[in-house]
C-alpha positions, 0 to 999 in steps of 0.5 A, a space after each residue: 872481860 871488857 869488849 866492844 861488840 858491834 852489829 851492821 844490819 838486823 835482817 835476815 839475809 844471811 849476808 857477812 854483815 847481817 844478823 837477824 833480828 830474832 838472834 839479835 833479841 837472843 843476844 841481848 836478853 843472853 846480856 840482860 840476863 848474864 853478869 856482863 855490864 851494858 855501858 857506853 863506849 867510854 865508860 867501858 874503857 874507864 873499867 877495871 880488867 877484871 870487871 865483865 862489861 861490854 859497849 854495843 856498836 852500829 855500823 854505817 846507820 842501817 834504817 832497820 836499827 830504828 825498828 828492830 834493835 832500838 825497842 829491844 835495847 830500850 826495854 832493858 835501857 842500854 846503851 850503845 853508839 852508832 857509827 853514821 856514814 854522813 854522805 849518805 844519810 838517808 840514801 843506802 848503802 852502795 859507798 860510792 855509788 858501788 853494790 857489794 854484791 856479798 851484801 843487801 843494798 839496804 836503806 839508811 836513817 835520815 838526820 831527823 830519825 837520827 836525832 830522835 835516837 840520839 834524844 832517846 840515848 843513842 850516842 852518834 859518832 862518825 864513820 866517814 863521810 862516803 866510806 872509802 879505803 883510807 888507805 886510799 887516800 892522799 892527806 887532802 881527802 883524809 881530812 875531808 873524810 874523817 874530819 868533814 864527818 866530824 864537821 857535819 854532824 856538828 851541823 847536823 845534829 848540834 854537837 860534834 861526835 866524840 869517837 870515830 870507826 874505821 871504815 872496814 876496820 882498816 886503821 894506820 898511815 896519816 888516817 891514824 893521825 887525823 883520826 887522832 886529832 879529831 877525836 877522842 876514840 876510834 874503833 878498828 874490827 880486830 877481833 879481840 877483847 880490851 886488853 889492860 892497856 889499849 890505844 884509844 884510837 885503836 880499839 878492838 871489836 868482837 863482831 857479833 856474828 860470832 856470838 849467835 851459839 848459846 854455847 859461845 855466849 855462855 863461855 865469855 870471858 873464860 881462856 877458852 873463849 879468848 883462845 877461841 877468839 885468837 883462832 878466828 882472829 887468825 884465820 880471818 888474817 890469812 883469809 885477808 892476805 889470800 884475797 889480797 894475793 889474788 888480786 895481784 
């Protein structure tokens, strides 16, 4: 089986995007010690099905990467990307000057620390530049976001970023092709793994979250695990839709 897992925060908050930093040193030495192969994101997509791989993601550059998964990932020499909130390099959290009160307002890498990850080999790609619902969006402020991202951290950093994730996972409308004619690669949150024959600019993701039983972990791959997977796909669906319902 082939999937991308993605990770936001390493604290221990207990909020929707946290991990702690003790589960996330269980979950890489589970990797480290199993047959599934750490590779980047592009490399994972050149695999065959049938090969046991997966790329590791970073949401949104949280400061507490650089102490808490940066030495764990080095000691075994994976890879993985991370996705940079360009506007808000160095500051925190509240996008658009807003606190979401189901998450820590936590602190951001700056440029000169994402550097030196990026020279250590981190790869760095674009998440926006304020992390906005695209959906929200007219064509003017969608190219601002998605390719102003892209612009910055060429200017930044040297070099423009090659792939691209959808802020809250949200893809579809004219962001699809902006994102398409900006990079080669973007990433949604659909809780799945890689299929046979995927749309590069629509790759799904398995948040790690999920991943914290040892049981869990244990049962990659197998039908049980992917019907698993298509169960909580399902009810994080209709847990989206009775949000939306309530706001009307």
């Amino acid at each position: 089986m082939r999937a991308i897992l993605t990770w936001h925060s390493l604290d221990r908050s207990g909020s929707p995007i946290s991990v702690a930093p003790e589960e996330f040193r269980r979950q890489v030495d589970w990797l480290a010690a199993s047959n599934v192969q750490v590779v980047g994101v592009e490399r994972l997509l050149a695999l065959p099905d049938d090969v046991d791989a997966a790329a590791l993601t970073f949401d949104d550059g949280f400061a507490n990467f650089a102490a808490e998964a940066a030495p764990v990932l080095g000691t075994f020499g994976f890879a993985c990307t991370m996705f940079v909130v360009t506007g808000h390099v160095g500051g925190d959290n509240r996008w658009g000057g807003r606190k979401d009160t189901r998450v820590p307002t936590l602190p951001l890498l700056g440029w000169d620390e994402l550097a030196g990850l990026r020279d250590t080999g981190v790869t760095l790609a674009a998440h926006t530049k304020t992390h906005p619902r695209l959906a929200a969006l007219d064509i003017g402020a969608l190219e601002r976001e998605i390719g102003g991202a892209a612009d910055e951290m060429e200017s930044r950093l040297g070099s423009r970023p090659a792939g691209f994730a959808y802020p809250y996972g949200v893809s579809g409308g004219a962001a699809d092709e902006v994102v398409a004619r900006e990079y080669r690669w973007a990433c949604t949150t659909q809780l799945r793994a890689l299929g046979t024959r995927e749309r590069a600019h629509h790759l799904p993701r398995i948040d790690a979250w999920y991943l914290r039983e040892p049981a869990r972990r244990a049962g990659w791959g197998t039908s049980q695990f992917r019907a698993w997977l298509w169960c909580r796909r399902q009810g994080r669906r209709a847990g989206s839709w009775l949000r939306r319902a309530s706001w009307r």
